[in-house]
C-alpha positions, 0 to 999 in steps of 0.5 A: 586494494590501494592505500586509503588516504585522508581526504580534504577536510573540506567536503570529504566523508574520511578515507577514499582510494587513490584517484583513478582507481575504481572498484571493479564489479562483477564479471560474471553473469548478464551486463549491468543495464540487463541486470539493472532492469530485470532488478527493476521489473522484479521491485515493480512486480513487488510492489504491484503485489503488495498494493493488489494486497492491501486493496484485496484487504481493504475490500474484504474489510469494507465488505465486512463492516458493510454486512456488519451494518446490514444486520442491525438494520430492519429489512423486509423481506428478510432474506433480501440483501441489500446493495452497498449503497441501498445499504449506506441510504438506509442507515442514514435515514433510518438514523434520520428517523431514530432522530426525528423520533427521539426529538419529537417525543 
């Protein structure tokens, strides 16, 4: 390696190599823009399965809190489930009514 030397004080960060000498990179193995890209193809796929990941879950929460609801509300028939959004109206009506309830007596 060359010698470091000290750079200016004025907008340098400490020791950098003599001027017009460059770390060489790798020789071996695909040219650096195939390597650049294929690096980016394999960040996106990763990121795409961590997203497809935390949807995946956040459904799975939504559904579990949804048939959490859907046991403590009155249906008839009693097999019959209920849509999510048939679901989330009926909640807030049959609060409404629990409302009305308590408000008139």
């Amino acid at each position: 390696a060359p010698p470091a030397r000290p750079v200016e004080a004025s907008g340098g960060r400490g020791l950098r190599r003599a001027e017009g000498k460059r770390r060489q990179g790798r020789s071996r193995g695909a040219p650096r823009a195939a390597r650049t890209a294929e690096t980016a193809q394999r960040i996106k796929r990763s990121r795409r399965l961590k997203a497809n990941n935390r949807e995946r879950n956040r459904m799975h929460n939504l559904n579990a809190a949804l048939d959490a609801l859907r046991d403590v509300l009155p249906t008839f028939p009693e097999d019959a489930k209920l849509t999510k959004i048939e679901t989330l109206r009926f909640a807030h009506n049959y609060i409404w009514a629990l409302t009305e309830t308590l408000r008139l007596a």
